[in-house]
C-alpha positions in Angstrom: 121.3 119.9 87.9 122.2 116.6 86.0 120.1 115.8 82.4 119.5 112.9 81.1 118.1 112.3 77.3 116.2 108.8 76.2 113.5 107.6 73.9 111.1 107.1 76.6 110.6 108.6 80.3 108.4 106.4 82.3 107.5 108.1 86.0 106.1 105.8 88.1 107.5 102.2 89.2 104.1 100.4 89.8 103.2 97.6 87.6 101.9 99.7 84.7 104.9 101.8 84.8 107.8 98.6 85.0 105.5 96.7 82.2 105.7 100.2 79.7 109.3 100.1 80.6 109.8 96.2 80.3 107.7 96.6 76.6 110.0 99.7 75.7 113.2 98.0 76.2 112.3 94.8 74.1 111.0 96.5 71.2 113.8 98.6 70.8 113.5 101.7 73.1 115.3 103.6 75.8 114.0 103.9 78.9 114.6 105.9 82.0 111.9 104.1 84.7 111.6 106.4 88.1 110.0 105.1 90.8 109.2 107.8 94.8 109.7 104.5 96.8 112.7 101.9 97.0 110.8 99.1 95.5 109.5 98.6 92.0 105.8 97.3 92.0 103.3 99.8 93.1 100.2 98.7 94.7 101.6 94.9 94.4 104.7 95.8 96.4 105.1 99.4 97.9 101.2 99.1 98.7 101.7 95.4 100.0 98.5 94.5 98.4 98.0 90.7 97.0 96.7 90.8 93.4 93.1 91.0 92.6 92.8 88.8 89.6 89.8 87.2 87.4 88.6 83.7 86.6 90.4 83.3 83.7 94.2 84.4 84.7 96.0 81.1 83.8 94.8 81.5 80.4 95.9 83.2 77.0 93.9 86.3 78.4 96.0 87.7 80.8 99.0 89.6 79.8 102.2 88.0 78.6 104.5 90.2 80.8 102.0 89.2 83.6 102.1 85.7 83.1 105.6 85.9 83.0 105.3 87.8 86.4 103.1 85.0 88.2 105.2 81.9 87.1 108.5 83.7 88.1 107.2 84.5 91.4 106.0 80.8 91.7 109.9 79.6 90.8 111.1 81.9 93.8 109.2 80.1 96.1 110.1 76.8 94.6 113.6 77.9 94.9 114.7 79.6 98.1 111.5 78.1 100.1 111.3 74.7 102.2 107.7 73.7 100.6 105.9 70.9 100.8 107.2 68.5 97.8 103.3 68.1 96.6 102.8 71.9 96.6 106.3 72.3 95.1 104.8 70.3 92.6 101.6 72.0 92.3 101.7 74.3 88.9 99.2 76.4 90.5 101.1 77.5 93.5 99.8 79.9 96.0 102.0 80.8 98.6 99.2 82.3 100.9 96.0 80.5 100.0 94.3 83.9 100.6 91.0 84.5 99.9 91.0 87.2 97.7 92.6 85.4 95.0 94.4 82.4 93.7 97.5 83.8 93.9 98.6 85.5 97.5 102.5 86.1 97.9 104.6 88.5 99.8 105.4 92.0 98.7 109.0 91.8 99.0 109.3 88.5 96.6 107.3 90.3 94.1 109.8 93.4 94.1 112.7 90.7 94.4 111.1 89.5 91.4 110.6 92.2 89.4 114.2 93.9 90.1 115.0 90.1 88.6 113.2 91.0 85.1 114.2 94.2 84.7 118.2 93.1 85.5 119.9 92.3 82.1 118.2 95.9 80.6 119.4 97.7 83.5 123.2 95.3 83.0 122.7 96.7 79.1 121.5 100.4 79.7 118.5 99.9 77.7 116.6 100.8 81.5 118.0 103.3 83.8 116.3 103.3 86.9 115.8 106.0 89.4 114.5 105.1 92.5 113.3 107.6 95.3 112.7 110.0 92.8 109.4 112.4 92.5 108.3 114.5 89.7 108.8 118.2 90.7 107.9 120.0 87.4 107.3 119.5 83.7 108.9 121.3 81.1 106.3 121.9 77.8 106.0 123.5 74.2 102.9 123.7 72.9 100.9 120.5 73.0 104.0 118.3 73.8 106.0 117.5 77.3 110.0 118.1 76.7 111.2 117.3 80.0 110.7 116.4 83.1 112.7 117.3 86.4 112.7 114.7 89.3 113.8 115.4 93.0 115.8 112.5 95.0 114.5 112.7 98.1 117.7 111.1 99.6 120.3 113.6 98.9 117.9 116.6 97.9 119.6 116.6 94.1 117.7 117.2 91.2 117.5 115.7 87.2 116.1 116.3 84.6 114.6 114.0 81.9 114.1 115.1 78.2 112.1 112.2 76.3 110.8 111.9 73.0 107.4 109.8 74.7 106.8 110.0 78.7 104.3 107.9 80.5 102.9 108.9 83.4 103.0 105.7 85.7 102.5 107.5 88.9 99.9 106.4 91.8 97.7 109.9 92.2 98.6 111.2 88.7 101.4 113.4 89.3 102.4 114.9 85.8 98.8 115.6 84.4 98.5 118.4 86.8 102.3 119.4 86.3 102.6 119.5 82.9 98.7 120.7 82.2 97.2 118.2 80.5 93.2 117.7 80.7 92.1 115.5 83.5 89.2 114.5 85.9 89.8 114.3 89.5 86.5 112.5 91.4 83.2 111.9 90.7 81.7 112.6 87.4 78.1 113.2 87.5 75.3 111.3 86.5 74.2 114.4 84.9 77.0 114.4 82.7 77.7 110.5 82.1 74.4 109.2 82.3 75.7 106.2 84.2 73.3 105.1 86.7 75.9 104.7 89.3 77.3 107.8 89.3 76.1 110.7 91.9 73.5 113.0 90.4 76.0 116.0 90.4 79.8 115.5 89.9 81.8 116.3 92.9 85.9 116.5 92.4 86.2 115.7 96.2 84.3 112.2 95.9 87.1 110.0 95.9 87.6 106.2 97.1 88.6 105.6 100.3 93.0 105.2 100.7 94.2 102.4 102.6 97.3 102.4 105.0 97.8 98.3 104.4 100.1 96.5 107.4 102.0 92.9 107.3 101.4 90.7 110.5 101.7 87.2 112.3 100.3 86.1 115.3 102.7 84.4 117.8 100.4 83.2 120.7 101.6 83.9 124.5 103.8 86.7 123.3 103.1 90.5 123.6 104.0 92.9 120.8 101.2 95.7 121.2 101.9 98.4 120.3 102.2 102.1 121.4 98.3 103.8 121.6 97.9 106.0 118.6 97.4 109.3 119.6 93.8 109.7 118.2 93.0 106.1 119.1 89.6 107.3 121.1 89.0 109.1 117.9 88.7 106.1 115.8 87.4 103.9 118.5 84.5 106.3 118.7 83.5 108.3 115.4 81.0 106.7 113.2 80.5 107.7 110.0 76.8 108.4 108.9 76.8 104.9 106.2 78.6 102.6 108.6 76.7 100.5 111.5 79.4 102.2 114.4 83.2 102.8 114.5 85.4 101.2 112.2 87.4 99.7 115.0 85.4 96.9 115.1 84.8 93.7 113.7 81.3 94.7 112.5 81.3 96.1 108.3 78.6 96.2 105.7 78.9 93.8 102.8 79.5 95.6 99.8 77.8 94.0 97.6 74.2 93.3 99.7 75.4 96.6 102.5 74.2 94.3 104.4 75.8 94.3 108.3 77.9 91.7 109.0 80.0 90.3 111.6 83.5 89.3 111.0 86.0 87.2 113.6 90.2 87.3 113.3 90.3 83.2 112.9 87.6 81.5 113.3 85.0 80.7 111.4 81.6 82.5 111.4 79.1 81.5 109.0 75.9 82.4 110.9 77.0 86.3 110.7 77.3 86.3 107.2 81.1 85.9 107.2 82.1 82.4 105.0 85.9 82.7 106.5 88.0 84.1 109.1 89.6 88.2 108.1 93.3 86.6 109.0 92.8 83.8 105.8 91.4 86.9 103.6 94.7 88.2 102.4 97.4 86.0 103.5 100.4 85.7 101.7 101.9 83.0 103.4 100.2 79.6 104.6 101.8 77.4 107.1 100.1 74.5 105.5 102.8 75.1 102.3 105.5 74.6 104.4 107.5 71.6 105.7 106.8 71.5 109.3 110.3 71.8 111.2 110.4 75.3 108.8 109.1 77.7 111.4 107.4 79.4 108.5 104.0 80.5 109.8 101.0 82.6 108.5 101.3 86.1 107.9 98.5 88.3 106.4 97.8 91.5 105.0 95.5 93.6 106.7 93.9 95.7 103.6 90.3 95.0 105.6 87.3 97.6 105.3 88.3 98.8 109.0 91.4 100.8 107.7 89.8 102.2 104.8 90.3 105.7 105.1 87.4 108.3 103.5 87.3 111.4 106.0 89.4 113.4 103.6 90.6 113.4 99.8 94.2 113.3 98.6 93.7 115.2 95.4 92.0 118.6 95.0 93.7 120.2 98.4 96.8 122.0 99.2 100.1 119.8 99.6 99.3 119.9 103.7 95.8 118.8 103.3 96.9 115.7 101.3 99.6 115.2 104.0 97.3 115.4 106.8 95.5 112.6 105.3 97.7 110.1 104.4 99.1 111.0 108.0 95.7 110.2 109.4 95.3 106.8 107.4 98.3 105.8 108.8 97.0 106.4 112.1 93.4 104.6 111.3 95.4 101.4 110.5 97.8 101.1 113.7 94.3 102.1 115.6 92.8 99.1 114.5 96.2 97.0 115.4 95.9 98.1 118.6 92.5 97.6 119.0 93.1 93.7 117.9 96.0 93.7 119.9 94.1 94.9 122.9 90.3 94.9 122.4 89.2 92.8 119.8 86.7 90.1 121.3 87.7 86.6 121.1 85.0 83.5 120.9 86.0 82.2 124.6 85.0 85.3 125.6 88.7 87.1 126.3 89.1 90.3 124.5 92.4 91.2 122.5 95.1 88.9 120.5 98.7 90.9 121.8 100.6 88.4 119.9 99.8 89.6 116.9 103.2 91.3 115.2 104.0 93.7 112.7 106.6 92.8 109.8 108.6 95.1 108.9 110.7 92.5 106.5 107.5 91.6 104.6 107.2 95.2 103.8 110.4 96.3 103.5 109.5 99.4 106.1 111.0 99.6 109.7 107.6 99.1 111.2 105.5 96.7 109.4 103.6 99.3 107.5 103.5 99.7 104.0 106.0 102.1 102.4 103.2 104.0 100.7 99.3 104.1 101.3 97.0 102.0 98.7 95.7 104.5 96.4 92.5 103.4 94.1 92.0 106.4 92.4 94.0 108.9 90.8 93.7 111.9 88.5 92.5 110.4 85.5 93.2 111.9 81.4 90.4 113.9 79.8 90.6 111.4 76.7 89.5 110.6 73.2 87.3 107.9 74.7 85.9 107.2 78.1 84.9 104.1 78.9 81.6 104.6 80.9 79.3 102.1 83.2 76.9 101.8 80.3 80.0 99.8 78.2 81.2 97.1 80.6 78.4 97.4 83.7 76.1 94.0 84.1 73.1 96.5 84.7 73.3 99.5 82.3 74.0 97.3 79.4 71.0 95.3 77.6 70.2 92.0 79.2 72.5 89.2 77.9 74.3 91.4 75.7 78.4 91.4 77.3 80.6 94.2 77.1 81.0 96.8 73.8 83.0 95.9 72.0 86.6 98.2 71.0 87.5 98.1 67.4 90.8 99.7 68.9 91.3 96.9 71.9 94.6 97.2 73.3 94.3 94.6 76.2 91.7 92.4 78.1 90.3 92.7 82.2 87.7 91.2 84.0 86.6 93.1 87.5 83.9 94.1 89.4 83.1 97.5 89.6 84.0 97.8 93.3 84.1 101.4 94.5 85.0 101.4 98.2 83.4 104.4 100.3 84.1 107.6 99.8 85.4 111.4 100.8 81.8 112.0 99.8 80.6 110.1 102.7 78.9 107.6 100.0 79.1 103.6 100.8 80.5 101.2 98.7 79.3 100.7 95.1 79.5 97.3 94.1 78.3 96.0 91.2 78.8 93.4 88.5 81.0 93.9 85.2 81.3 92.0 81.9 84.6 90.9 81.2 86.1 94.0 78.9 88.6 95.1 76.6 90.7 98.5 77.4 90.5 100.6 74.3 93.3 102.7 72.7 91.2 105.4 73.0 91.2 105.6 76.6 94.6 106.2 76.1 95.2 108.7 74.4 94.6 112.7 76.0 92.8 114.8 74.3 95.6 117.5 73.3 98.8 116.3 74.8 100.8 114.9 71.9 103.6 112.7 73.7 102.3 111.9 77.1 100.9 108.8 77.9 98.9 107.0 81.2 100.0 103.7 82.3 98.4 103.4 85.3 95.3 104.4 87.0 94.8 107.2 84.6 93.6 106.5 82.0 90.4 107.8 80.0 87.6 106.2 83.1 85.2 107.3 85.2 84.9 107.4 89.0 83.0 104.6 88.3 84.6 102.9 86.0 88.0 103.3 87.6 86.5 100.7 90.2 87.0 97.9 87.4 89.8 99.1 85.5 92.4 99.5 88.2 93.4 96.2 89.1 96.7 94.6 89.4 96.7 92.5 86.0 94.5 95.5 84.4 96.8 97.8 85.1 99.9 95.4 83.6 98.2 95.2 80.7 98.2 99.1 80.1 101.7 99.6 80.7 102.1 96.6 78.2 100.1 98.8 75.8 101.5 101.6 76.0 105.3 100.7 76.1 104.7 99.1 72.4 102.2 102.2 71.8 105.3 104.3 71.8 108.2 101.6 70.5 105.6 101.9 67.5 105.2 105.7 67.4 109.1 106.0 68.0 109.5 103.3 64.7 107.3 104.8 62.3 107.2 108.4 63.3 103.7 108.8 63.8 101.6 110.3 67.0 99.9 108.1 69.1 96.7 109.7 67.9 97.3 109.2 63.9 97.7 105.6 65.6 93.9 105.1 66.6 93.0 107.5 64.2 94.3 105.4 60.9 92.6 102.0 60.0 96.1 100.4 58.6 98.6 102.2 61.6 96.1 100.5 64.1 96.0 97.5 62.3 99.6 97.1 62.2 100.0 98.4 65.9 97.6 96.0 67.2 99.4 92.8 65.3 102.7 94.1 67.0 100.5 93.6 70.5 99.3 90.1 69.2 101.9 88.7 67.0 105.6 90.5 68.7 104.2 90.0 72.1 101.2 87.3 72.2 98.8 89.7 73.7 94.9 88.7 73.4 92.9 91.6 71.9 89.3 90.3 73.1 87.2 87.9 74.6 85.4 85.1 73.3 81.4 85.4 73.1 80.8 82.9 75.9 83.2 84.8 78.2 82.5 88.3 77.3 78.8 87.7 78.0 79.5 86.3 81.5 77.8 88.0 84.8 80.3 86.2 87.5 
């Protein structure tokens, strides 16, 4: 077994993780970053999911590694792409012109991208980074983590990592439950938070919904269906006891109304409550960018409500159970290809678009599928704060009266609290948030002296998860926590003497705002807004 020794073991390549590590590095730090997949990125990349991103991105309240992230993405397209000279020109750039945000772009440009930032550390040996690599156990004295031992699931070998701070970066959580430290898995209860949202009685198997997200194009008067998933009746047929009829279909329920509604691929709809085609919803890649002798033609995302997959939980069961379902949400999502490919009804009255095509190249996979399913919730830290519904929820705080504000803010978000439905056989919960701060607190477990979160968690609830763990949210806590421990590893303090001192957090926070620009908290007139 090999062993490895650095200042700072960070498992987990998604964008929390590579921002901790990015952080690390420039204030001084060694890293080892270890990432399950072949791409760096997480739910950006390995997930193939488009970021979801608030009004005021462009501005001095996003992130500076994630600024930096955005633009350089931007000058790869302006680069190696045959664009439009007025959108070449355009500062705001968006390769897709999705729906979902102002800002849709391919998966495998962001991980070119990122394996771009992380290059000269990696050239230097400040970053080593380990990809295909999963946590198999964590070695522990007392209240701190040692070591950790990681598996390559290439060639079967095994490492082991001793680090003075590790983060745990991972997508479902991974080294809270190896290495013992205090978590949630679930649904809280209302019982217990008080947050009106919650269910009355907490219920570790209530988790969100996993999505098994696919990269397509639609080349008209070809045929690229594909082979009928084994279960395919299954899906065509069950209907869950929330949902108007079977998911393989083009009718939903608006999450925020639950109102049903009727979707169509491309065209428009408005009369059925849909204000613009599914294909335009998450495309990362718009024909109208490109010059027109390019061959460069749309391709979407499909990360639509119809392969959201809730008839089972990932977390809480056996290692087979968990298997099963991602296996099953895999199936869900090729169901509804074929179903499109085959069945879907068309406005002149035809049924089924077999032109549509997986891409594998936009996914990096060898059939078009993401390399790992969409997770939106994970095990999350018992911590020394959790952030609750009543401090960042429209309707459980007082009227007019923005989120609470963190004496120990660490970084900025604005989402929605947008659960999607649930193992629990609940429907979606979506409701309005205040722009918020992410506290140090949240941060920080509750025993565990030298492991940290840095991705989806951190000190939430079920319900506050569904603001908290979004693509430029989730940036920002990696950011966090990589200077979190350059400044525990400098002035040989705990994280929790950190928060816990008026002058340490002082002088950590002015490292966040003066070293690396980050904003701390939102003006009044933002931090009171509703949308």
């Amino acid at each position: 077994m090999a062993e490895l020794r650095t200042d700072v073991l960070v498992v987990g390549g998604g964008l929390g993780g590579v921002a901790a590590a990015l952080t690390a590095a420039r204030l001084g730090g060694s890293v080892v970053l270890t990432e399950q997949t072949d791409w760096l990125g997480g739910q950006l990349t390995a997930q193939a999911v488009p970021p979801d991103e608030h009004p005021w991105i462009e501005g001095p309240y996003a992130a500076p590694g994630y600024t930096e992230l955005r633009q350089r993405i931007r000058e790869y397209y302006r680069r190696n792409y045959p664009l439009k000279p007025e959108v070449a020109a355009d500062p705001l750039l968006d390769p897709g012109r999705g729906i979902v945000s102002r800002f849709c772009h391919e998966p495998r440009v962001a991980a070119a991208v990122l394996a771009e930032m992380l290059a000269p550390w990696r050239a230097s040996g400040k970053i080593t980074v380990l990809t295909e690599h999963v946590p198999v156990a964590a070695h522990t004295s007392g209240d701190e983590v040692d070591a950790v031992t990681l598996l390559h699931l290439r060639d079967g070998r095994e490492v082991t990592v001793a680090a003075a701070y590790t983060v745990d970066a991972t997508e479902l959580g991974d080294l809270l439950e190896l290495a013992g430290v205090e978590h949630v898995i679930g649904a809280e209860g209302a019982e217990d938070t008080g947050e009106p949202h919650a269910p009355p009685v907490a219920d570790p198997l209530d988790q969100q919904a996993v999505s098994w997200v696919l990269a397509l194009d639609h080349r008209p008067g070809e045929h690229h269906v594909v082979d009928r998933p084994a279960r395919y009746d299954h899906w065509r047929t069950s209907v869950s006891s929330f949902w108007p009829g079977p998911q393989l279909s083009f009718t939903d329920i608006a999450p925020e109304t639950l109102l049903v509604r009727e979707w169509r691929l491309f065209e428009d709809n408005p009369e059925q409550h849909s204000y613009f085609p599914l294909w335009t919803f998450r495309r990362v890649l718009s024909a109208a960018n490109f010059a027109e002798n390019s061959g460069i033609g749309d391709i979407t995302i499909v990360n639509w409500p119809q392969i959201d997959y809730w008839e089972a939980p990932v977390l809480g069961v056996d290692e087979a159970a968990a298997a099963r379902a991602l296996a099953a949400s895999r199936e869900l999502s090729l169901s509804f290809l074929y179903w499109l490919q085959t069945e879907a009804p068309r406005r002149d009255g035809g049924t089924g678009y077999p032109g549509l095509r997986l891409r594998p190249d936009v996914t990096g996979t060898s059939d078009g599928l993401a390399k790992t399913a969409y997770i939106r919730e994970s095990r999350r830290i018992a911590a020394e704060f959790t952030v609750l519904e009543q401090h960042v929820g429209v309707e459980a705080r007082p009227e007019g009266a923005g989120s609470a504000v963190f004496t120990d803010s660490v970084g900025l978000g604005r989402y929605r609290i947008d659960l999607h439905p649930s193992t629990a056989q609940r429907t979606y919960v979506d409701i309005e948030a205040y722009p918020f701060q992410i506290p140090l607190g949240a941060l920080i477990p509750v025993r565990v002296e030298n492991l940290l979160p840095a991705n989806k968690n951190i000190g939430t609830t079920h319900v506050t998860n569904g603001c908290y763990r979004l693509h430029p949210v989730e940036w920002s806590i990696g950011e966090a926590v990589g200077a979190l421990v350059a400044f525990c590893l400098d002035k040989g303090l705990p994280p929790r003497k950190v928060r816990s001192d008026a002058t340490h957090l002082a002088d950590y926070q002015r490292l966040l705002t003066d070293t690396l620009g980050t904003t701390l908290s939102w003006p009044d007139d933002i931090r009171t807004r509703t949308h």
